[in-house]
Backbone as CSV, one residue per row, in Angstrom:
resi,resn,N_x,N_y,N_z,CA_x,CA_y,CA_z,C_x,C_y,C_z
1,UNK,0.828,-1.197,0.000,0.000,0.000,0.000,0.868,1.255,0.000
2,UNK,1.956,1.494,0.718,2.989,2.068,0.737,3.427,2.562,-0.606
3,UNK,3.696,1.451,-1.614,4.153,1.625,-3.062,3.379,2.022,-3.763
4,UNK,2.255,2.088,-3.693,0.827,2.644,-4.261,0.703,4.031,-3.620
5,UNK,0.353,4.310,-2.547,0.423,5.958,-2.108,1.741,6.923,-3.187
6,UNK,2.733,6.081,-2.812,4.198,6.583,-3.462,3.803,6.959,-4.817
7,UNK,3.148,5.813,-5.492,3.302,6.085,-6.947,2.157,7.094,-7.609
8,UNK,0.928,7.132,-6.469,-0.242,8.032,-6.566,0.263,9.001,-6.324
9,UNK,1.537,9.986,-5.828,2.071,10.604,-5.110,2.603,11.581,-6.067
10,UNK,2.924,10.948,-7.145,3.777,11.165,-7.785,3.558,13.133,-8.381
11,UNK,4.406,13.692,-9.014,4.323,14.955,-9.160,3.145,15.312,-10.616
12,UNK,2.972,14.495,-11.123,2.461,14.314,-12.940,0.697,13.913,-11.901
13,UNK,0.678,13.421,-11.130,-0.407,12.556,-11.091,-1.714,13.329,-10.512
14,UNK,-2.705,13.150,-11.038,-4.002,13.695,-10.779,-4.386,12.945,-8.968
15,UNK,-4.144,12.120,-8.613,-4.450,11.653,-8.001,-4.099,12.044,-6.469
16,UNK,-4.661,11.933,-5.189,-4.379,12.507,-4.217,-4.616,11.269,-3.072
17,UNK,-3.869,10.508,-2.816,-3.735,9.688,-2.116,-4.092,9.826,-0.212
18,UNK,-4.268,8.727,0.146,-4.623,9.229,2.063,-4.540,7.686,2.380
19,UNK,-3.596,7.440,2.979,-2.839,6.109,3.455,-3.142,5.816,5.086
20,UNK,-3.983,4.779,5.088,-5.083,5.041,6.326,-4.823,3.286,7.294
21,UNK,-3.703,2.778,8.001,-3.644,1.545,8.262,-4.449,1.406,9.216
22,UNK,-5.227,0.444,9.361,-6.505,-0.460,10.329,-5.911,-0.944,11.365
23,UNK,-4.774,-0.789,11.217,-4.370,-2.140,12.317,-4.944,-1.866,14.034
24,UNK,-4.883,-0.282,13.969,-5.471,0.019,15.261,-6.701,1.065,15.447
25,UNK,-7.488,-0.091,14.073,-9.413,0.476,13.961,-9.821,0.162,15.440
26,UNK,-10.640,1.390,16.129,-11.610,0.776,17.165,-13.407,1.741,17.056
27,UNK,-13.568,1.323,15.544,-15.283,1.913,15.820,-14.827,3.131,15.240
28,UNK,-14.267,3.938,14.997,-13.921,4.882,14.678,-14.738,5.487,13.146
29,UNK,-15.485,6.818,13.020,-15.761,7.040,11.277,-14.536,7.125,10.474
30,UNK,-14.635,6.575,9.379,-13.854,6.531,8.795,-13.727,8.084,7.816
31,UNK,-14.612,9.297,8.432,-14.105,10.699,7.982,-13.346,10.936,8.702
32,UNK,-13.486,10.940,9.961,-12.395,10.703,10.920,-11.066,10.409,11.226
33,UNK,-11.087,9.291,10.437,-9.583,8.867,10.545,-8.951,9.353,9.124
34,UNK,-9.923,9.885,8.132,-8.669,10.433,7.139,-8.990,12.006,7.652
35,UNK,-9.817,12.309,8.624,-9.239,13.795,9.423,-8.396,13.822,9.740
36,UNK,-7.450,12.953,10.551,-6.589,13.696,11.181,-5.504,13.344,10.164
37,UNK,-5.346,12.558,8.952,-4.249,12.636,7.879,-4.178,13.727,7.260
38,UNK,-5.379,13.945,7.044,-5.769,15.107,5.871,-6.793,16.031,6.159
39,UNK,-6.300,17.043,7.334,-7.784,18.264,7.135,-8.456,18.646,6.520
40,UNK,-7.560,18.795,5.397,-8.623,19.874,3.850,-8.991,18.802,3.201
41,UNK,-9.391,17.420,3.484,-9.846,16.139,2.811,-11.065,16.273,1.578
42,UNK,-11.648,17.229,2.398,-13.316,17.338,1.722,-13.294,18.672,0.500
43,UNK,-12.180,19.110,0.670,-11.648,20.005,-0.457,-10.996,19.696,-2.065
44,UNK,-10.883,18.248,-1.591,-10.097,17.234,-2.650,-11.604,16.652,-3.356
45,UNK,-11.568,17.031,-4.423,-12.527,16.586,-5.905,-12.574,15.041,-5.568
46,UNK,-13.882,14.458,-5.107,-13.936,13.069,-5.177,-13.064,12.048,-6.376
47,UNK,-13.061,12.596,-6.997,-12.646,11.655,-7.997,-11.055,11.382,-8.298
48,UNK,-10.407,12.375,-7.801,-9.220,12.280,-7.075,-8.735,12.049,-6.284
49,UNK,-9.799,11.751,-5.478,-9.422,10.807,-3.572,-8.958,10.031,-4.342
50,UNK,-7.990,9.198,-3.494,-7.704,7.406,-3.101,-7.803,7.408,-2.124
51,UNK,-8.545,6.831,-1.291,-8.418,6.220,0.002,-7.999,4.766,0.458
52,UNK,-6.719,4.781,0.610,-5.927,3.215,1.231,-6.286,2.653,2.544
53,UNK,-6.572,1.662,2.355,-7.328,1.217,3.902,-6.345,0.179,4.078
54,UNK,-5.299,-0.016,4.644,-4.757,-0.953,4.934,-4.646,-1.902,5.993
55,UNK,-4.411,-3.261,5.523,-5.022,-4.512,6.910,-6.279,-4.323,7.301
56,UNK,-6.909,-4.858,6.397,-8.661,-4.596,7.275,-8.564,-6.261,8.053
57,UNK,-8.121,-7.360,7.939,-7.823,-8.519,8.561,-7.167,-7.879,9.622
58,UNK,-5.996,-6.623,9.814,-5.219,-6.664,10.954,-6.805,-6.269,12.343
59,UNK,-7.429,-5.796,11.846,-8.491,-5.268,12.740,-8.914,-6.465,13.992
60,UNK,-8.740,-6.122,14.737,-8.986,-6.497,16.095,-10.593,-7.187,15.605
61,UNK,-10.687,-8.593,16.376,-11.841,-9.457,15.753,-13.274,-8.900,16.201
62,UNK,-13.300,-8.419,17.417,-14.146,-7.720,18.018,-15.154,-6.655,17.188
63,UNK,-13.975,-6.194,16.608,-14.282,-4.271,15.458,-14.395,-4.756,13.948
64,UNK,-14.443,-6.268,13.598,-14.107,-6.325,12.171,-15.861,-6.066,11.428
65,UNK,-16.673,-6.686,12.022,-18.299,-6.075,11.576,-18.208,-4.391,11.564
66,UNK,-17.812,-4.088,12.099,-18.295,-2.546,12.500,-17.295,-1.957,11.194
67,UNK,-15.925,-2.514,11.322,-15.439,-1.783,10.420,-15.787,-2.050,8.948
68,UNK,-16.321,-3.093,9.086,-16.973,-3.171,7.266,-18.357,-2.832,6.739
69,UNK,-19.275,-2.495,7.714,-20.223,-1.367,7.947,-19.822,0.028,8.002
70,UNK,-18.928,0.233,8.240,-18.712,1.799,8.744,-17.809,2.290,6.489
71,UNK,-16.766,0.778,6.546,-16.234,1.346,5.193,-17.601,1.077,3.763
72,UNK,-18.542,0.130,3.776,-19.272,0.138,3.312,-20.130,1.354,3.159
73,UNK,-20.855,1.771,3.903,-21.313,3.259,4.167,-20.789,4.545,4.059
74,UNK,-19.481,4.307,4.206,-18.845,5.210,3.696,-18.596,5.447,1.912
75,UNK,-18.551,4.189,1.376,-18.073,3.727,0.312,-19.562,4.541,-0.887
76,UNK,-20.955,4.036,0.017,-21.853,4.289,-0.433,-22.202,6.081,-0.800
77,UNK,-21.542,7.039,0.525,-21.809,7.992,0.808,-20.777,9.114,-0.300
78,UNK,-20.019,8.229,-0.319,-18.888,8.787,-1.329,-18.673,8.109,-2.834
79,UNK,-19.704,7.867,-3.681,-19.280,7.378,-4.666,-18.438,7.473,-5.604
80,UNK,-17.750,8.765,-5.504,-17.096,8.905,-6.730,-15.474,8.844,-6.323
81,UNK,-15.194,8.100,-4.996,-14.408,8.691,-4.109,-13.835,6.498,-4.414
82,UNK,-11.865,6.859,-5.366,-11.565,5.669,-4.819,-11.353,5.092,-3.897
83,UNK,-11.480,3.561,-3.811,-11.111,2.918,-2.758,-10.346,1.472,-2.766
84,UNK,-8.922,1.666,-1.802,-8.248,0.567,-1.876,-8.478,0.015,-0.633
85,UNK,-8.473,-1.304,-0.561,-8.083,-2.058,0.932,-7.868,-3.141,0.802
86,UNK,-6.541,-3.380,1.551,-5.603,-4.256,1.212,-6.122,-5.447,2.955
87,UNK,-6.138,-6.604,2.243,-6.521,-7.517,3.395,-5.605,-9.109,3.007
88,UNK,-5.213,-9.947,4.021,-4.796,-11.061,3.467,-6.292,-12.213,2.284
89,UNK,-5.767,-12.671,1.524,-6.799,-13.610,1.094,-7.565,-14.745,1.755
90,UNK,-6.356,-15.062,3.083,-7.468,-16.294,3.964,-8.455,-15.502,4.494
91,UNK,-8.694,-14.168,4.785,-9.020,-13.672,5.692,-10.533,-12.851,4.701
92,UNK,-10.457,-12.978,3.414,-11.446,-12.383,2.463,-12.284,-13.154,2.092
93,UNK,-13.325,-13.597,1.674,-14.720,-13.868,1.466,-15.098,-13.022,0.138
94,UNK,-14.687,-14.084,-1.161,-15.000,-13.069,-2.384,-16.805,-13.308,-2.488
95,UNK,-17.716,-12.641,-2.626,-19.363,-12.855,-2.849,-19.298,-13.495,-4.080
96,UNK,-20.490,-14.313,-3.944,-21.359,-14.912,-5.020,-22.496,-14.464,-5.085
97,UNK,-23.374,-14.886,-6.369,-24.804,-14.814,-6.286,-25.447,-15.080,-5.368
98,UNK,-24.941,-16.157,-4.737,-26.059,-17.036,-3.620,-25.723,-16.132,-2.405
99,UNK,-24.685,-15.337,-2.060,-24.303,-14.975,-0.888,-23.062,-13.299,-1.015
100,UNK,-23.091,-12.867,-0.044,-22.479,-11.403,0.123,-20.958,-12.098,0.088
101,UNK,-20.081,-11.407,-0.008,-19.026,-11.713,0.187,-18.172,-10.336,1.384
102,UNK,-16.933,-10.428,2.308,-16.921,-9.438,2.932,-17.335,-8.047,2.770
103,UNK,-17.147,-7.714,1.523,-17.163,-6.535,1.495,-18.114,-6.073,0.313
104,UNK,-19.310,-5.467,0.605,-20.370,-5.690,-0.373,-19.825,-4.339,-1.792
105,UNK,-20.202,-4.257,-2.819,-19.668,-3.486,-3.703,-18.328,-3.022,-3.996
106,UNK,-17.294,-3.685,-3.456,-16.015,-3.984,-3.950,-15.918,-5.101,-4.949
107,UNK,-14.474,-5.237,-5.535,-14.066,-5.846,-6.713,-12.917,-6.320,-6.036
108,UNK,-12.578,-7.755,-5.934,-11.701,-7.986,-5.074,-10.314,-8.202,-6.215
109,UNK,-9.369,-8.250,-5.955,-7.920,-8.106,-6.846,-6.677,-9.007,-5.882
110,UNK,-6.375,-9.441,-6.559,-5.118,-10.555,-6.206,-3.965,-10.350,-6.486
111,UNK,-2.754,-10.753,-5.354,-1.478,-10.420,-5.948,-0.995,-11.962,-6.880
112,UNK,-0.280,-11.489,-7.638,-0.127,-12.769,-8.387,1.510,-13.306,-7.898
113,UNK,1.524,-14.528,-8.249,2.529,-15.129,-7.966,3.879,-13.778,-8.784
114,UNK,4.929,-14.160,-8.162,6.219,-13.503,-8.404,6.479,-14.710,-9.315
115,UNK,7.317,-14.371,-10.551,7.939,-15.191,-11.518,9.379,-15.160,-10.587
116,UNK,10.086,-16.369,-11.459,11.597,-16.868,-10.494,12.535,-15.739,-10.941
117,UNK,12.218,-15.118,-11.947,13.430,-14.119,-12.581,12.992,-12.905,-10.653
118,UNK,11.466,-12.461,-10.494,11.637,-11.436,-9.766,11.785,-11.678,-8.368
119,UNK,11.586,-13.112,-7.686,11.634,-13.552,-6.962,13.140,-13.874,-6.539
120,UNK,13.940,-13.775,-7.321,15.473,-13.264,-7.323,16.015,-12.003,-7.354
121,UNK,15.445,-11.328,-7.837,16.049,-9.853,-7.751,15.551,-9.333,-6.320
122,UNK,14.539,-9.803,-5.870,13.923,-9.563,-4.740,15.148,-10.266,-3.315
123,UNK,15.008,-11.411,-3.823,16.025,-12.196,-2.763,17.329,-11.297,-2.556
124,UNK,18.048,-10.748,-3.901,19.184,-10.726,-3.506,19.354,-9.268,-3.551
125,UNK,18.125,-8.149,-3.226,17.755,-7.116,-2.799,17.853,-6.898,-1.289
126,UNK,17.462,-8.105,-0.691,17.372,-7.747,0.736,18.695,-9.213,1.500
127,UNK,19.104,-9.783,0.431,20.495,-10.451,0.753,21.511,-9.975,0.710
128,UNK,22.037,-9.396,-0.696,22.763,-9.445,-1.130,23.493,-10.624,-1.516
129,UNK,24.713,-10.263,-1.292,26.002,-12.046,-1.202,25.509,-12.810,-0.847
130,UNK,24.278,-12.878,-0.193,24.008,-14.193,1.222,22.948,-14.698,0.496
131,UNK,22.516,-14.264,-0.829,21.483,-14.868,-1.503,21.971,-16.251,-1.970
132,UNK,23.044,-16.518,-2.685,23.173,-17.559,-2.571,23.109,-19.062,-1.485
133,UNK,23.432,-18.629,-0.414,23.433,-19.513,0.676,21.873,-19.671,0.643
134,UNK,20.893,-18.793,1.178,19.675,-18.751,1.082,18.880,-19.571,0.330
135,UNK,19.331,-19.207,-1.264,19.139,-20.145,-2.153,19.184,-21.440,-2.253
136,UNK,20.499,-21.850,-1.624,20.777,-22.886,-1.344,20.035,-24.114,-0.512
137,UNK,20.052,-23.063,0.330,18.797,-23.648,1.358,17.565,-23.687,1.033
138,UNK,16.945,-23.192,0.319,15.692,-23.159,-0.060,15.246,-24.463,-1.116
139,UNK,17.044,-24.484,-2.107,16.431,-25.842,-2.860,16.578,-27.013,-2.630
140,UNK,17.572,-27.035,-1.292,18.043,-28.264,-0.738,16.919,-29.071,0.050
141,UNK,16.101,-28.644,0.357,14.814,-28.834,1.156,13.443,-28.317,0.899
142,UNK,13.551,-28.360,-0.927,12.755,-28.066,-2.185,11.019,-27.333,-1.175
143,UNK,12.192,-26.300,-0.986,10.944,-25.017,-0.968,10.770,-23.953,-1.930
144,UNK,11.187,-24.339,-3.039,10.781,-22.996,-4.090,9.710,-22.372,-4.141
145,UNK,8.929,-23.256,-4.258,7.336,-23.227,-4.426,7.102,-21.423,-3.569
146,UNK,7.893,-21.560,-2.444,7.599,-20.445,-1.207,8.395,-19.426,-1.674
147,UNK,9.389,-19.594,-2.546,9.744,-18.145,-2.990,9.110,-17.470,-3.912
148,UNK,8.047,-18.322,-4.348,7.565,-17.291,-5.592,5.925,-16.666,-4.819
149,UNK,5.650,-16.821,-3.553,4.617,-16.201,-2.845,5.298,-15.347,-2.401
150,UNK,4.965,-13.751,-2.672,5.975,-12.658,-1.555,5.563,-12.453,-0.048
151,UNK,3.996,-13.195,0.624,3.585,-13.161,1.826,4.810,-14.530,2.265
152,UNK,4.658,-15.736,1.722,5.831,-16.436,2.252,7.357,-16.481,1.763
153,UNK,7.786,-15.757,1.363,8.930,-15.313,0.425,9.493,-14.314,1.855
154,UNK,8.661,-13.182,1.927,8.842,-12.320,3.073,9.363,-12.706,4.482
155,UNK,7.937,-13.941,4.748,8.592,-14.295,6.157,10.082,-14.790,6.459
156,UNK,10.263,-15.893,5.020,11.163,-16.677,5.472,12.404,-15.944,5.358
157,UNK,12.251,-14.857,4.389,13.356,-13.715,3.974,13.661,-13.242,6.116
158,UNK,12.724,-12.986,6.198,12.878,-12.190,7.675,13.686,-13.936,8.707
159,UNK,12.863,-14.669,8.426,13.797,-15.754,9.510,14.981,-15.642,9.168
160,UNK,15.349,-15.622,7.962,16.828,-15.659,7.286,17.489,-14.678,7.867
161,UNK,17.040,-13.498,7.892,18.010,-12.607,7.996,18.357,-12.259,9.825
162,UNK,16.920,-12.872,10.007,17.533,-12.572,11.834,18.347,-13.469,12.070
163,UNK,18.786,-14.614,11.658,19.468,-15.479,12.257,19.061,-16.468,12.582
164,UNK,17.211,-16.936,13.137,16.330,-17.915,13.348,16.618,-19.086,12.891
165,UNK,16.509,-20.529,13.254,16.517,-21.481,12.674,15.223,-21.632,11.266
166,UNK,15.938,-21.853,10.393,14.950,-21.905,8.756,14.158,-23.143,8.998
167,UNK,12.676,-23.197,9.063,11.991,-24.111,8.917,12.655,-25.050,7.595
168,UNK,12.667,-26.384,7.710,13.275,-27.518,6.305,12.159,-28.088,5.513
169,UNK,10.658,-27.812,6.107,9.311,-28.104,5.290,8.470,-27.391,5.140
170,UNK,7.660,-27.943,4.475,5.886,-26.917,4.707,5.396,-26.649,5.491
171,UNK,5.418,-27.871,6.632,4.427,-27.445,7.947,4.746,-26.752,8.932
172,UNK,6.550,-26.854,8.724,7.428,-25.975,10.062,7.342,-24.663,9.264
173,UNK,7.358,-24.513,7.837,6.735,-23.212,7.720,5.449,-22.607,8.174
174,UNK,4.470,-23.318,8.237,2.980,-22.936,8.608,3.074,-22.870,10.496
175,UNK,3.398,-23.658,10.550,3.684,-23.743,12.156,4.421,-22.378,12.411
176,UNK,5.545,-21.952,11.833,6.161,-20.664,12.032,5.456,-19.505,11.537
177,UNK,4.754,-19.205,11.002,3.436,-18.128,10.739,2.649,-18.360,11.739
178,UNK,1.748,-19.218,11.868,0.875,-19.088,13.200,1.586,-18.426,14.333
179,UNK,2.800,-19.031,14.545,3.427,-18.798,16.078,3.982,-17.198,16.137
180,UNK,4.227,-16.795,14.708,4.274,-15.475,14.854,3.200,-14.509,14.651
181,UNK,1.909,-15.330,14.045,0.925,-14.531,14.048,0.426,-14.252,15.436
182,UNK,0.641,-15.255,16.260,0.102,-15.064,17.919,0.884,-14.377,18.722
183,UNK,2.145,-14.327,18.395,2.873,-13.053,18.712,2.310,-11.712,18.744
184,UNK,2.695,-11.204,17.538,2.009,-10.185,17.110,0.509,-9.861,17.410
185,UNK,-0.295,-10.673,17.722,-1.351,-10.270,17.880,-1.861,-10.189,19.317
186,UNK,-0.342,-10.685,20.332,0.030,-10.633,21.666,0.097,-8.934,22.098
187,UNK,0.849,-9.181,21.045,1.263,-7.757,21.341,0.799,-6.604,20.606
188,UNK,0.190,-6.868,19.606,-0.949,-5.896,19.067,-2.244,-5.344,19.590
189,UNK,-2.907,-6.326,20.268,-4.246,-6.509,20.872,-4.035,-6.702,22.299
């Protein structure tokens, strides 16, 4: 979302960006919270808003109805007014005919797999020299598959680089996401 504000940002661009992270939504209007980003908000030509909603999954489980009522209604109240929000995919509910999906009148959008050419430039962006070793490890205990996801590409990039013991399978990978998702959400919530 970050790289998107940036590039909405840009000096050429019609567009007027407002980079708004959820992680610590509690009930709050959502005029509100791009008040205190942006005072003169309502001065900005709808059609040049972006509004970035980022981690609507990070939202505390308690606030997650409220907050998709509150961005829905908002969404409604402001039509001409874009809208991004970035959420994990376990955590999204695309609608069908038969049924709503999280977020009613959105268009949901997917990141796509990283090809191996960028999934390397990436590696040895935040390696450097040490990409090889990395590499190494990754095919010795045929986890490729995980470098070309950048949500698991990321983590294991981060075990790597702290020093952590590297999960050698799938499940000690999954096992190591949960255990840091309960972390974080230790200490988030």
């Amino acid at each position: 979302m970050i790289n998107i504000a940036s590039y909405l940002s840009k000096e050429d661009s019609i567009f007027y960006p407002v980079l708004i992270k959820l992680n610590h939504y509690t009930n709050q209007k959502i005029e509100d919270l791009i008040q205190q980003s942006t005072e003169d908000w309502k001065k900005i030509p709808q059609n040049q808003f972006v509004l970035l909603l980022d981690g609507l999954d990070e939202i505390e489980s308690k606030n997650e109805l409220s907050a998709i009522r509150t961005i829905e209604a908002f969404s409604e109240a402001n039509p001409e007014m874009r809208i991004i929000i970035s959420c994990r995919s376990v955590f999204y509910e695309t609608g069908t005919d038969e049924r709503k999906g999280t977020l009613d009148g959105f268009t949901p959008y997917y990141l796509l797999d990283l090809t191996y050419e960028e999934s390397q430039d990436y590696i040895k962006s935040v390696l450097g020299e040490r990409a090889e070793i990395f590499n190494s490890f990754i095919s010795t205990n045929q986890l490729n598959e995980f470098t070309l996801k950048p949500f698991y590409l990321k983590h294991v990039l981060q075990l790597f680089d702290s020093g952590e013991k590297l999960p050698t399978n799938i499940s000690e990978i999954f096992e190591n996401l949960i255990e840091s998702q309960f972390t974080f959400d230790a200490n988030h919530f």
